[in-house]
C-alpha positions in Angstrom: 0.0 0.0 0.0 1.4 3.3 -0.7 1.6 6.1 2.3 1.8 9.8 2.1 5.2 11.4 1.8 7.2 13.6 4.0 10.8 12.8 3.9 12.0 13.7 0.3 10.7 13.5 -3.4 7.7 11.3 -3.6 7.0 8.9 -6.5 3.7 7.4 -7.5 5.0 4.1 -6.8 5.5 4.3 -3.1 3.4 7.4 -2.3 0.5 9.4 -2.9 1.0 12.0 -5.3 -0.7 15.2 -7.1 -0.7 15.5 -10.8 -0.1 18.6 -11.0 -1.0 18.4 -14.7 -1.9 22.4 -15.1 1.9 23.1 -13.8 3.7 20.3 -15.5 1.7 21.7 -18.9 3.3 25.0 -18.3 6.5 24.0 -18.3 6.3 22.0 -21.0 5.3 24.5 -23.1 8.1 26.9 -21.8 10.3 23.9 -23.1 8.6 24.0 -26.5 9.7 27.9 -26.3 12.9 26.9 -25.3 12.6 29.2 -22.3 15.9 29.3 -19.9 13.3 29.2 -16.6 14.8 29.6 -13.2 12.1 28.9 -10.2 13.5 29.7 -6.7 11.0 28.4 -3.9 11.8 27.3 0.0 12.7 23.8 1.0 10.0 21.0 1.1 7.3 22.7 -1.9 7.8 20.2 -4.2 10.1 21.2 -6.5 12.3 18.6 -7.1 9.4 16.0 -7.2 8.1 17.9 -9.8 10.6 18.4 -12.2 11.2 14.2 -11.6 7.5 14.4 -12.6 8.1 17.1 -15.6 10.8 15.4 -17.0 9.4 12.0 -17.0 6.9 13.2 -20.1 10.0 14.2 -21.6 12.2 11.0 -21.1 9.1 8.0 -21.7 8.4 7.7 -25.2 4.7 6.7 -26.0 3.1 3.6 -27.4 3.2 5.0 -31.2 6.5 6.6 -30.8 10.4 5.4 -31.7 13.0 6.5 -29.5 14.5 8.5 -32.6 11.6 10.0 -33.3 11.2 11.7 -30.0 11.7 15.6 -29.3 13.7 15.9 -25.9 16.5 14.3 -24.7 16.2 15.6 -20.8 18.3 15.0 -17.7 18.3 16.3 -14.4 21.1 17.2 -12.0 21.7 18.2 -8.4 24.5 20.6 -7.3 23.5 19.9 -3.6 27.2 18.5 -2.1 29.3 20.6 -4.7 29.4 23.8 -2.2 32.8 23.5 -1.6 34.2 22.4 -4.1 37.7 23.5 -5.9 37.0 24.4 -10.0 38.4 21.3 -11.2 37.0 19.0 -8.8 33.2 20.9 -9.4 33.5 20.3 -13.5 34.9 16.6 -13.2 31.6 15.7 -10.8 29.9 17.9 -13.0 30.9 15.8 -16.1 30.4 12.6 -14.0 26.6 13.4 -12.7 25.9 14.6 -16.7 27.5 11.1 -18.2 25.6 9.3 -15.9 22.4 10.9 -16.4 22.4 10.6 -19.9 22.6 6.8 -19.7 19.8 6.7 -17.5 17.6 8.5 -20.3 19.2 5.5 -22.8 18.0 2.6 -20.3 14.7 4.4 -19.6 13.6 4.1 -23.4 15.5 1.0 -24.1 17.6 2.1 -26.6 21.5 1.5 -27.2 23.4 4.5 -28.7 26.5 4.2 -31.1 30.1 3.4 -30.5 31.2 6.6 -31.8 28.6 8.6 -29.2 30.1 6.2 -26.6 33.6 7.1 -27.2 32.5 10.5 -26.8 30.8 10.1 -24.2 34.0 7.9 -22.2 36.9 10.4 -23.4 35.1 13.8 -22.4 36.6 16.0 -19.4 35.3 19.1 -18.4 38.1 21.3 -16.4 36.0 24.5 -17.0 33.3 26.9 -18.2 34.9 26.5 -21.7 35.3 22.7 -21.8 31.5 22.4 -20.9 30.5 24.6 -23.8 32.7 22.6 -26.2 30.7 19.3 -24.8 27.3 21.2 -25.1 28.2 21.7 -28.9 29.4 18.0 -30.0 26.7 17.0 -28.0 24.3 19.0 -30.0 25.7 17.0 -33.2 25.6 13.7 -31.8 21.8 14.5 -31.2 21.3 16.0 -34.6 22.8 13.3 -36.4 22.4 10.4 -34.2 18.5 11.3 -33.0 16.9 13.1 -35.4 18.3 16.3 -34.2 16.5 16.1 -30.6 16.8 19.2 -28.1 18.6 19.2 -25.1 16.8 19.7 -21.9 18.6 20.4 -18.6 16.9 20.8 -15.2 19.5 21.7 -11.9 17.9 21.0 -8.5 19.3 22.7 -5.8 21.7 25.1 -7.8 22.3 27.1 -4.6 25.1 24.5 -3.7 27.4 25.1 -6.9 30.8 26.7 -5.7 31.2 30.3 -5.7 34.3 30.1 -7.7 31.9 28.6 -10.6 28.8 30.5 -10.7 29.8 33.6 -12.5 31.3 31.7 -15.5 28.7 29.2 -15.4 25.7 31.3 -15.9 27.4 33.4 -18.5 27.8 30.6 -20.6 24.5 29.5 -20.7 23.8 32.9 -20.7 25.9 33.2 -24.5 24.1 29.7 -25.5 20.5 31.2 -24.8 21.3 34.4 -27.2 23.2 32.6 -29.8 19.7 31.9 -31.0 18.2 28.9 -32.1 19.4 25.6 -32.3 21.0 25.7 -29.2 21.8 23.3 -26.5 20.2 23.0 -24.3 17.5 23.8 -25.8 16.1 24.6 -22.5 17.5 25.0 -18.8 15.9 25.2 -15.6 17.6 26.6 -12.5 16.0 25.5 -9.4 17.1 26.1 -6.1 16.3 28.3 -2.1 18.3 31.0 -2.8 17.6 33.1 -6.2 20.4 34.2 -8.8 20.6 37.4 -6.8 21.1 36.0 -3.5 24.0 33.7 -4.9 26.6 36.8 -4.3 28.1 36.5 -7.7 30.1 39.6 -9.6 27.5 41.9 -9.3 28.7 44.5 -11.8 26.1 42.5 -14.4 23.8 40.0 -14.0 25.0 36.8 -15.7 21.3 35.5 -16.4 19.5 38.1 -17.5 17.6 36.1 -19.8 15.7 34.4 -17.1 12.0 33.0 -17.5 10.7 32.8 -13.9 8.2 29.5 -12.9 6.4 29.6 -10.2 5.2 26.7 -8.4 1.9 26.9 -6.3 0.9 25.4 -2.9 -1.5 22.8 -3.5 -5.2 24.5 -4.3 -8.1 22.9 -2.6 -9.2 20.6 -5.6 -5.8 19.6 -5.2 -5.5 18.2 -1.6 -9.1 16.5 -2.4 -7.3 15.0 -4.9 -4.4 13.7 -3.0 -6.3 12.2 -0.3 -9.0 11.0 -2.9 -6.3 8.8 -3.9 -6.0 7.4 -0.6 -9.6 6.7 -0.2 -9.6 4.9 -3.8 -7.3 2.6 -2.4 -8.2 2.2 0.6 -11.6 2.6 1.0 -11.6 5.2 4.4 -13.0 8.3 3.2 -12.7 11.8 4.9 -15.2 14.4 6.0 -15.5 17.2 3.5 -15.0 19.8 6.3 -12.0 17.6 7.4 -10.4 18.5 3.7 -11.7 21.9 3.6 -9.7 22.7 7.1 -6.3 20.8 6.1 -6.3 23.2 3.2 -7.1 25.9 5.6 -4.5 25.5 7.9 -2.1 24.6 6.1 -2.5 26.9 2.8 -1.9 23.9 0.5 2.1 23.5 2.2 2.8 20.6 0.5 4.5 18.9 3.2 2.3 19.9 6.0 -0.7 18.8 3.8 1.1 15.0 3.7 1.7 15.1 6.9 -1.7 16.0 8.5 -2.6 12.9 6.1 0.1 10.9 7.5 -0.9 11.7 10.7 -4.8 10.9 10.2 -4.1 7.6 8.5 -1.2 6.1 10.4 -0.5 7.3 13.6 -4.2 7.8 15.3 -5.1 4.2 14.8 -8.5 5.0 13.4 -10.1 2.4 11.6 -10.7 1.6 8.0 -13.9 1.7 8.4 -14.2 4.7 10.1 -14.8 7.9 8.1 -11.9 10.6 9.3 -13.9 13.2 10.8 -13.6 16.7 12.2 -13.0 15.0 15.4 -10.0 13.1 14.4 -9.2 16.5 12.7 -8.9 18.5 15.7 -6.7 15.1 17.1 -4.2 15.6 14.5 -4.1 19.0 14.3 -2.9 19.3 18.1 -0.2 16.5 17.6 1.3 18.5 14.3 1.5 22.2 16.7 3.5 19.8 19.6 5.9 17.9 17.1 9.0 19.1 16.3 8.7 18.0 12.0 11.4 19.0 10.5 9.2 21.7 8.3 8.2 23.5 11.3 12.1 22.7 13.0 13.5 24.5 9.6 10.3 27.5 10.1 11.7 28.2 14.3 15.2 28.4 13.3 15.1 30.4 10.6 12.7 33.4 12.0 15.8 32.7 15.1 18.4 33.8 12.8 18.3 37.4 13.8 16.1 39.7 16.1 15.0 41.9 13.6 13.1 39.2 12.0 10.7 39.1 15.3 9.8 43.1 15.1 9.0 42.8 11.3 6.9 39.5 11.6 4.8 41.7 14.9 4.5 44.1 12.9 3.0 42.2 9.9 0.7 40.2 12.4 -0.3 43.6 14.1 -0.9 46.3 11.2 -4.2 46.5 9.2 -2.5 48.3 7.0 0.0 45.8 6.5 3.5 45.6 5.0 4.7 46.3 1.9 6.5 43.0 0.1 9.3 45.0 -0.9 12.3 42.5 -2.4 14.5 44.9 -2.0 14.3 44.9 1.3 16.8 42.3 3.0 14.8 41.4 6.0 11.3 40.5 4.0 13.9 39.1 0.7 15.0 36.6 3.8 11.9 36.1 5.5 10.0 35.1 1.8 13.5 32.6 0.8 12.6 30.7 4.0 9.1 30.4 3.0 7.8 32.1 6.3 5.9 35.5 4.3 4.3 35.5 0.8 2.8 38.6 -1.7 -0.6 38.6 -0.9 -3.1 39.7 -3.4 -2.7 43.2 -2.4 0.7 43.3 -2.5 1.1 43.3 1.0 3.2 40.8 3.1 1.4 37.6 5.0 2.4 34.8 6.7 2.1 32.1 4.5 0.0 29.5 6.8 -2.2 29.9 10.5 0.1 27.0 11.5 3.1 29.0 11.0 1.2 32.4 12.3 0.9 30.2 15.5 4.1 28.6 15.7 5.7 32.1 15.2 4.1 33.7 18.2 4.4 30.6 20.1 8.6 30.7 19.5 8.2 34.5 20.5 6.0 33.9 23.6 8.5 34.2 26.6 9.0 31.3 28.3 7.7 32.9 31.9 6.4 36.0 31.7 7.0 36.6 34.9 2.8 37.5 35.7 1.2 34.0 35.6 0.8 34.3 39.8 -1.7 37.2 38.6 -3.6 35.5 35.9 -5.9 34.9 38.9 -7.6 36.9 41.1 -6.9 36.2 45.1 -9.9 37.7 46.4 -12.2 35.9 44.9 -10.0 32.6 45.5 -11.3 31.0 41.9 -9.4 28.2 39.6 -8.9 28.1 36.1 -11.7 25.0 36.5 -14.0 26.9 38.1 -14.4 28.4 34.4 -15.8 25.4 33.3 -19.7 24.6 33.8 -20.8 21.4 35.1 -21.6 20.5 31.6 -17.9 21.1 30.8 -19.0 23.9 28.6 -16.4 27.2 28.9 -17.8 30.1 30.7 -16.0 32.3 28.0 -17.5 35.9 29.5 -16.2 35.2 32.8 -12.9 33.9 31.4 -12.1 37.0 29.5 -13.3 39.0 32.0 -10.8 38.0 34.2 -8.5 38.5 31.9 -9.4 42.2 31.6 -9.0 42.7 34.8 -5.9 41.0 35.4 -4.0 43.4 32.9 -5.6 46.3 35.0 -4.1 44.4 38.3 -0.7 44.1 36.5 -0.7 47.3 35.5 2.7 48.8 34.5 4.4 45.3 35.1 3.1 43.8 31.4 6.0 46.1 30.3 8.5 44.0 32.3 7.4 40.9 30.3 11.1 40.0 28.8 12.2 40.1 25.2 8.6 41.6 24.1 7.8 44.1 21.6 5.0 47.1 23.4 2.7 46.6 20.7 2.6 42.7 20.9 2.3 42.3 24.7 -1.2 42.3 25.1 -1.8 39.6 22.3 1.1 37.4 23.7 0.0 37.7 27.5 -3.8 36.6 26.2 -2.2 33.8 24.0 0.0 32.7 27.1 -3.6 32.7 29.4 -5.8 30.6 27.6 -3.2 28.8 26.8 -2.6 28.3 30.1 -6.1 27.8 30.5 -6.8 25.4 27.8 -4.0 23.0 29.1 -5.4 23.1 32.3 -8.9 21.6 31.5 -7.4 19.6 28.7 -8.6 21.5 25.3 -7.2 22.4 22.0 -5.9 26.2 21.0 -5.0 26.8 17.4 -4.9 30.0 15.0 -7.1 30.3 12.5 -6.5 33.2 10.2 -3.4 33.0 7.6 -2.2 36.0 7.1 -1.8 37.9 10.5 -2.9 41.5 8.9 -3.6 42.9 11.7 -6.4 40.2 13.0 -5.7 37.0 15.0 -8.1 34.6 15.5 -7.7 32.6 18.9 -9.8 29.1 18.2 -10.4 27.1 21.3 -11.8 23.2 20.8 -13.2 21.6 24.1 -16.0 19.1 24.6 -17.0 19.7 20.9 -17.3 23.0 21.5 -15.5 25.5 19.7 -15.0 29.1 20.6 -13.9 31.9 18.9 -11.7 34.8 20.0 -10.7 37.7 17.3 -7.5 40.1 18.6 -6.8 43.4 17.6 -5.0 45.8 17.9 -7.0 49.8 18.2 -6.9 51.4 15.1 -9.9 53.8 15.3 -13.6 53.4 16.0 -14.7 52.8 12.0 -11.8 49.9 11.8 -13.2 48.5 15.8 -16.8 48.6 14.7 -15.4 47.2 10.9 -14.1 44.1 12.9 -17.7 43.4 14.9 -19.1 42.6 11.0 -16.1 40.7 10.2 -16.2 38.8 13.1 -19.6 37.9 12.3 -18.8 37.0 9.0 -16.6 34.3 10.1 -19.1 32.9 12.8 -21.5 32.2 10.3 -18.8 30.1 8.0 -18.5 28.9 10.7 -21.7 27.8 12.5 -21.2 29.4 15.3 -23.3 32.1 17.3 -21.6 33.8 19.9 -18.1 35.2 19.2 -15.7 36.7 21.4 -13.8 40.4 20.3 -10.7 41.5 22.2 -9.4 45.3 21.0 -6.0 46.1 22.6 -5.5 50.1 23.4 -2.6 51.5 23.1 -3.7 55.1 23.3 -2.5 57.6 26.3 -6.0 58.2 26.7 -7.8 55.0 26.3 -11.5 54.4 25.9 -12.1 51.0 28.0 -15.5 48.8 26.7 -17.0 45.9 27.3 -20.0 45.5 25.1 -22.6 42.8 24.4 -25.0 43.2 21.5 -26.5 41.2 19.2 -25.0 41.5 15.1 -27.1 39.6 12.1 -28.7 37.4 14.9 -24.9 36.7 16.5 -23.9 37.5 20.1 -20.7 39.5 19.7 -19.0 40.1 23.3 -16.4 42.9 22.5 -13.4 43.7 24.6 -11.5 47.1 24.8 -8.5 46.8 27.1 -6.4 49.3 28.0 -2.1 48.9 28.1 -0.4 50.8 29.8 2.0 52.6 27.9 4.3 54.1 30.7 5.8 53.2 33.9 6.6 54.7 37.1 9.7 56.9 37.0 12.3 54.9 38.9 11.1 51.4 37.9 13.4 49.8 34.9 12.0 48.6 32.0 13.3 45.3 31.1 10.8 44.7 28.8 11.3 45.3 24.4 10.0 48.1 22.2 9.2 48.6 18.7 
C-alpha cells in the first residue's frame, strides 16, 4: 500500500501523489519555447518531485513513438554537495553526474546508442566553463545526427550549492548559449534552487542571467488536496469528511509537506479504523499533535525566524498592522523572510504569513517562556481556579474567562512592560495567548490559530468538549476599523456555525476608551473587549521589557 510522503521526493509508486497536470503543462510549453526558466522556492514545496514528474513526459516515449523520433533528450542534475568544491573538482563531478544521467535516459527508453557517441561520451573532461560549452556543442551534433536532431533539456535542482568560484562563469555561458539563437543546446534550462540568482553573491557588476524565465510553483489548491487524499480513499476505502479536507487546506494553505503530513498523521499514527470515516474529530486530534511535534518543516520555520532579532519586530509588525507591510524584495529582511518560505505577496501586494500554522508557531517561539505575571492571571480575592471556568456541563464560561483576563492586565498594571524580550505593541496579544493557553492545558482542550495572514487580526480558536469558541484580537486602530471588525467577526461565525463570538481590542492610546460591550449583530452575540495597556511606567522602575 502506498503512504503519504514527508521525507523527500515522492514517486507514484511508493506514495501518494498530485498530478499537477496544469503546472507540469506549463513548463512544458516553456520547453517547447525553449525558455531558460529559473524557479526559486523554499525547502520541502515540491520542487524537485516535480521536475522528476516534468521530466518523466519528456524521457518516456509513448506507445506509437520510436526513440529516434522523439523531441527531448532531458536530464536532471543536483549541485547539492558541490558547495565547496575546488573548480576542477566541481567540473569533473559535474561531467560525472551529466554522463551518468544521460545513460539513465538510454535505459529508460530501451535504446543502445553508437560506439562513436560512446567514445564520446567515455573520453570527455570538463576542467572548465569552456570545456563544458565545447561538450554542449558536439553533444548537440551527436543529437542531430544520431536522434533526429532532438533538443537538449537540462533541469539543476538545488543550484544554490554550486561553488562560488563557478557561478559567475557558469551562468554566463549559458547565458551566451541562450542568445546565440536557435538551435542551441540546451534547448532549455531550468535553475532550481532556495536561494535566487541574486542571492548567490556573484560579480555583481552584471547579472549573468539576465535572460531568465521565472516559474512559479503553487501550494497545492483545494481541488488539489481533495485530490491527493482522494487517492488514498480509492485505495483504501476510508473516506474523509468534506470539512476535514476543507480545514487541512485551511490551515495549512496547500504547504505541501504539511498537507502530507496532516494525512500521515490521520491515517497512520491515530489508529482510526478503516472503516471509520476521518472526521472533524480526528481532525482537531491531528491538528494538536502537528502544533507539539517538532517536523522538521516546522524545526526549519523556528530556526530560521531565530536567525536574527530583527526578524521578530517585522513579523509583529505584519501580524499587528491593518494596513499591513509592503513586500518590498529589495528589502533584506522581507527578501529573507520570503527565501525561507515564512511570508508570501498577498493579493494586495502586502506581506502575510504564509499559513495559520506558521502564524501560531511564530508567536508561540516569541512567547516568553515565563512572563513573569502568571501568579496574577488569577484573582486572590475571589479565590477562583482556572476549573471553576468550566460549567458542570464542561461547557467554557468564555464571559467570565475573559473577564478575568481584563482585569488582570488592570491588576498588572505597568508590570506587562517588564514581560522579557517583548515588543509594546505585541504584549497584550502574547499575554492573552499565554492565558488561555494556560487555560486550555489546564482543563485539557485544544488552541489553534485560524487566520493566515496575520494582517492585523488574529483569530484565537479554542476546541473543548465539541465545543468550539472563537476569540478575534486586535490591535486599536480607530472606532470605523473596531466597529469594521464586529461585521467581520460575524462573517466568520456564520462560516463557521457558530453564534456567539468573542472580540478583544487592545488600546494603546495615552487616553484610552475601555468597553465591554454585548450586542446582538445579524442574529450573532458579539461580546467585545476594549483593554487598556499601559504605555508608561513609574519613574524609577526599569523597564526590562522590548519596544518597537
Amino acid at each position: 500500500m502506498r503512504r503519504f510522503g514527508t521525507q523527500g521526493p515522492v514517486n507514484p509508486q511508493e506514495h501518494y501523489v498530485v498530478s499537477r497536470t496544469a503546472e507540469i503543462a506549463d513548463y512544458i510549453r516553456r520547453v517547447e519555447e525553449g525558455k531558460y526558466i529559473v524557479l526559486f522556492a523554499p525547502r520541502q514545496t515540491g520542487k524537485t518531485t516535480f521536475f522528476q514528474a516534468a521530466l518523466e513526459t519528456l524521457i518516456e516515449p509513448n506507445q506509437t513513438e520510436s526513440f529516434s523520433k522523439l523531441t527531448y533528450f532531458p536530464i536532471q542534475l543536483n549541485f547539492d554537495i558541490y558547495k565547496n568544491l575546488d573548480l576542477t573538482t566541481f567540473y569533473g563531478h559535474l561531467y560525472e553526474q551529466i554522463h551518468e544521467k544521460i545513460e539513465t535516459v538510454f535505459q529508460k527508453r530501451g535504446d543502445v546508442p553508437s560506439e562513436d557517441f560512446r567514445r564520446f561520451l567515455e573520453n570527455t573532461t570538463l576542467t572548465d566553463h569552456l570545456s563544458m560549452l565545447s561538450f554542449y556543442k558536439q553533444f548537440a551534433n551527436y543529437l542531430d545526427t544520431e536522434f533526429d536532431g532532438q533538443q537538449f533539456v537540462l533541469v539543476i535542482d538545488e543550484f544554490d550549492g554550486i561553488p562560488q568560484v563557478a557561478v559567475s562563469d557558469f551562468l554566463h555561458t549559458l547565458r551566451h548559449i541562450y542568445i546565440s539563437g536557435k538551435p542551441r543546446c540546451p534547448h532549455s534550462v531550468g535553475i532550481v534552487g532556495v536561494k535566487s540568482i541574486a542571492q548567490l553573491n556573484y560579480d555583481r557588476s552584471i547579472s549573468p542571467f539576465n535572460i531568465q524565465d521565472e516559474f512559479h510553483l503553487p501550494n497545492f489548491t483545494l481541488e488539489q488536496v481533495q485530490e491527493l487524499l482522494g487517492l488514498y480513499t480509492d485505495e483504501v476505502g476510508q473516506a474523509f469528511v468534506p470539512n476535514v479536507i476543507a480545514s487541512i487546506h485551511k490551515q495549512t494553505a496547500g504547504q505541501p509537506v504539511l498537507v502530507n503530513r496532516f494525512a500521515q498523521i490521520l491515517t497512520e499514527e491515530l489508529d482510526i479504523p478503516k472503516t471509520e470515516t476521518i472526521s472533524m474529530a480526528h481532525f482537531t486530534e491531528a491538528h494538536a499533535q502537528l502544533l507539539k511535534e517538532d517536523n522538521v518543516n516546522l524545526t526549519h520555520l523556528l530556526t530560521n525566524i531565530r536567525k536574527d532579532r530583527r526578524y521578530e519586530t517585522l513579523l509583529m509588525r505584519i501580524m499587528e498592522r491593518d494596513e499591513g507591510v509592503d513586500f518590498n524584495l529589495h528589502n533584506d529582511l522581507i527578501n529573507e523572510l520570503a527565501t525561507y518560505g515564512v511570508i508570501a505577496r498577498g493579493q494586495d501586494g502586502m506581506c502575510e504569513i504564509m499559513n495559520p500554522i506558521y502564524l501560531y508557531c511564530i508567536l508561540q517561539a516569541f512567547k516568553p517562556v515565563v512572563n513573569g505575571l502568571e501568579d496574577e492571571y488569577l484573582s486572590q480575592i475571589d479565590n477562583k481556579d482556572f476549573l471553576d471556568y468550566l460549567t458542570p456541563a464542561g461547557h467554557i464560561e468564555m464571559d467570565a474567562l475573559l473577564d478575568n483576563f481584563r482585569d488582570f492586565i488592570a491588576r498588572a498594571g505597568f508590570k506587562i512592560l517588564q514581560v522579557p524580550d517583548t515588543p509594546q505593541e505585541s504584549v497584550g496579544r502574547h499575554l492573552l495567548l499565554a492565558y488561555l493557553d494556560q487555560f486550555v492545558k489546564i482543563i485539557g482542550g485544544f488552541m489553534h490559530i485560524e487566520v493566515q495572514t496575520g494582517r492585523g487580526r488574529m483569530d484565537i480558536i479554542i476546541t473543548h468538549n465539541q465545543q468550539k469558541y472563537i476569540v478575534e484580537t486586535k490591535i486599536w486602530r480607530g472606532d470605523n476599523r473596531y466597529q469594521a471588525g464586529k461585521k467581520q467577526l460575524a462573517s466568520y461565525l456564520k462560516t463557521e456555525g457558530i453564534k456567539t463570538g468573542y472580540y478583544v481590542v487592545f488600546d494603546h492610546r495615552e487616553q484610552p476608551e475601555p468597553r465591554v460591550e454585548t450586542e446582538t449583530l445579524e442574529g450573532l452575540k458579539i461580546r467585545s473587549y476594549v483593554i487598556p495597556v499601559i504605555q508608561e511606567m513609574p519613574s524609577g522602575v526599569p523597564n526590562s521589557g522590548g519596544t518597537l
